[in-house]
C-alpha positions in Angstrom: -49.5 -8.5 -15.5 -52.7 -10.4 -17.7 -55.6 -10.7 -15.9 -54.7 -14.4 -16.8 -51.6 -14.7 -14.5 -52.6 -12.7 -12.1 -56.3 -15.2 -12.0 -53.9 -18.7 -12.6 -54.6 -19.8 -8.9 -58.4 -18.5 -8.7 -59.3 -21.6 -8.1 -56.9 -22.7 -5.4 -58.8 -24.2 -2.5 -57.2 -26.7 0.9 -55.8 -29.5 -0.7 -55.4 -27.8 -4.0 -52.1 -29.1 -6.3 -50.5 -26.2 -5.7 -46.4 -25.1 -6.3 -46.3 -21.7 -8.1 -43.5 -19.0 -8.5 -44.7 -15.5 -6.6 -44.9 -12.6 -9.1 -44.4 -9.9 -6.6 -42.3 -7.1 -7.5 -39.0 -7.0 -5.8 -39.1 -10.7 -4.4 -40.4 -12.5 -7.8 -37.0 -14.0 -8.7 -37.2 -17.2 -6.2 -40.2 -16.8 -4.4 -42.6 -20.0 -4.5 -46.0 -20.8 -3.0 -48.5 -23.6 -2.4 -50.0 -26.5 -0.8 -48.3 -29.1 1.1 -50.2 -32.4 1.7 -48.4 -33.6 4.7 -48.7 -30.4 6.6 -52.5 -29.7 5.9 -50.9 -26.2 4.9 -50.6 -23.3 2.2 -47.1 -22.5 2.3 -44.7 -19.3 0.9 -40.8 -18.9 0.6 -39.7 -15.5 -0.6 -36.3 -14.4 -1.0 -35.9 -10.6 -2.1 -34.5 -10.1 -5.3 -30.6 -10.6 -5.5 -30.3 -12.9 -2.2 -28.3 -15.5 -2.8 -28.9 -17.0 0.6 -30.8 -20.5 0.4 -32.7 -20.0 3.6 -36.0 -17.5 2.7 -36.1 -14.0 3.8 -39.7 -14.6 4.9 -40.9 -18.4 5.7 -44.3 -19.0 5.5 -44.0 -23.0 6.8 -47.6 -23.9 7.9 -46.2 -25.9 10.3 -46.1 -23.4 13.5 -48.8 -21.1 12.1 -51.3 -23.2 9.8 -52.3 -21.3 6.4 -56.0 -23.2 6.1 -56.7 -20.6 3.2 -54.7 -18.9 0.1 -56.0 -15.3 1.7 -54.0 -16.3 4.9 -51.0 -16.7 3.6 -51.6 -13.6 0.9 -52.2 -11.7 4.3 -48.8 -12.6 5.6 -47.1 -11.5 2.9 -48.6 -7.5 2.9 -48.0 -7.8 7.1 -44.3 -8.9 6.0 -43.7 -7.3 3.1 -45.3 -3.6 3.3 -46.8 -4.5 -0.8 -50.3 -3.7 -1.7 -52.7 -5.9 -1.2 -53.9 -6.0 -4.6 -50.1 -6.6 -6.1 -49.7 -9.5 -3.5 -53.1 -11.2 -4.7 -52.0 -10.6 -8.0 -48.6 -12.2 -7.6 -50.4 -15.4 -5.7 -52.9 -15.6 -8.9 -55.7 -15.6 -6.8 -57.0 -12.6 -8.3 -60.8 -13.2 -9.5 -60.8 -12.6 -13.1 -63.7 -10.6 -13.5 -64.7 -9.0 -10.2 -67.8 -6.6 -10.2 -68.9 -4.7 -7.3 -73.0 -4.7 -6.5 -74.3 -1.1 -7.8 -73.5 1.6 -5.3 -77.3 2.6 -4.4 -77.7 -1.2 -3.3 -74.8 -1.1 -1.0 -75.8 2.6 0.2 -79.1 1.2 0.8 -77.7 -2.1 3.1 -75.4 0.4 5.1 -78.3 2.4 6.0 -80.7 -1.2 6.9 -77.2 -1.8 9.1 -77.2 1.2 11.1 -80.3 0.4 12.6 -79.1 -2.9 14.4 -77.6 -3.5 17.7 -74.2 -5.0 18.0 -73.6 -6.6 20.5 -70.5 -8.6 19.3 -68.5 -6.4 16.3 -70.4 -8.7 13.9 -72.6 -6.1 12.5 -69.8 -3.1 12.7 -67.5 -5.4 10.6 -70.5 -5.6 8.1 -70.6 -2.0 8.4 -67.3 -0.7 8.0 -66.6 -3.0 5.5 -69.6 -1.5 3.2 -68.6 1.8 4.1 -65.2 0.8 2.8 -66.1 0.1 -0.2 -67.9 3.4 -0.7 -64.8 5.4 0.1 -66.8 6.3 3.5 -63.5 4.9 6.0 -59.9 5.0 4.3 -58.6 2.4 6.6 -58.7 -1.6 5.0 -60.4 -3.9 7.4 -57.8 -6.0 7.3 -55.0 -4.6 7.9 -56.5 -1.1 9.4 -53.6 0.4 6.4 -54.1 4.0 4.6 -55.3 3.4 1.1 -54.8 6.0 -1.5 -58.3 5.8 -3.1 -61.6 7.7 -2.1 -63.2 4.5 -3.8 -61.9 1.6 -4.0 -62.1 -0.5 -7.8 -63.5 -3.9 -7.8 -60.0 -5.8 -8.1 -59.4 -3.6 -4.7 -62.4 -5.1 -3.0 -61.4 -8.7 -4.2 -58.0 -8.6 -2.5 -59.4 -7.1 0.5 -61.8 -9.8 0.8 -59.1 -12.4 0.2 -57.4 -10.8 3.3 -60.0 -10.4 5.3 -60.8 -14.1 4.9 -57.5 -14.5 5.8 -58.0 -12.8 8.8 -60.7 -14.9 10.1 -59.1 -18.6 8.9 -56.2 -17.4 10.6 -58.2 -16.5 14.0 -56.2 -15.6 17.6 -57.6 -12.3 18.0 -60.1 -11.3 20.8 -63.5 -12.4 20.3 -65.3 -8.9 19.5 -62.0 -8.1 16.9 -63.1 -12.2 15.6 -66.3 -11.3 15.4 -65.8 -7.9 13.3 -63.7 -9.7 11.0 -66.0 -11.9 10.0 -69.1 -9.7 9.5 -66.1 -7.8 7.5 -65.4 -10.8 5.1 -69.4 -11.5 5.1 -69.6 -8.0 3.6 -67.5 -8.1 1.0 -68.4 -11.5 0.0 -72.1 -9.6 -0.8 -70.5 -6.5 -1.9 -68.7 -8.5 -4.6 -72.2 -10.2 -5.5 -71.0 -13.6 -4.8 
């Protein structure tokens, strides 16, 4: 995949003109994703390769689960789908382009200012643990608590766990402290990714 088809949706924001195939191996034959106006909703329809049903395998609707953000429903997919993060962000096109990661004596050196706070409400642990992440220091995503196979995670790895974790806290319903970690998670990455 280019970096330019996997970056065609970089852009895509709520309200965005959106209706784009799903390059995802194994479900890329049918699959479709975007924006619909009248819900206030992303949307995805994936049909595994070969079905020739013409209801979905997997129906993303936005009607009885609002997708407010392209990470939401790129969350939804991995959850359903069991693909890697990074192949699913990829097959959306909301990869970023050109992703860097901040230097890794500058993220050493926040984890180390983070350990010194209180948390009181999982903010700062998310922060933490999603740092730590990126350093190879937990092997678990914060996102979807899934194995990686890395030590280190590349920056295109980083970008598709922030999309996810940002989907996570669009998304909300989880218990206020697991709320709260998420989004000192996706506050994290955000910084980590120098944005």
């Amino acid at each position: 995949m280019t970096v330019y088809r996997s970056s065609r949706n970089h852009g895509a924001r709520p309200g965005y003109a959106l209706h784009d195939a799903i390059d995802l191996t194994g479900w890329g034959d049918r699959s479709i994703w975007g924006w619909d106006d009248g819900i206030g909703s992303f949307y995805a329809q994936l049909w595994r390769n070969g079905s020739t049903s013409d209801a979905p395998d997997i129906w993303l609707s936005g009607a009885s689960r609002p997708y407010p953000w392209p990470g939401c429903v790129a969350l939804d997919i991995v959850l359903h789908t069991g693909a890697a993060p990074l192949s699913v962000v990829q097959a959306l096109g909301i990869a970023d382009p050109a992703p860097r990661l901040r230097d890794t004596t500058e993220i050493t050196q926040q984890i180390d200012e983070l350990k010194s706070l209180t948390d009181i409400d999982g903010y700062i642990g998310g922060r933490l643990y999603a740092l730590a992440w990126t350093q190879g220091i937990e092997t678990l995503s914060p996102s979807t608590r899934g194995q990686d196979d890395h030590t280190r995670p590349a920056p295109d790895r980083v970008d598709a766990e922030h999309h996810l974790i940002t989907g996570r806290v669009y998304l909300g319903g989880d218990a206020e402290r697991t709320q709260a970690f998420h989004s000192g998670a996706d506050e994290a990455l955000w910084w980590a990714l120098g944005r």
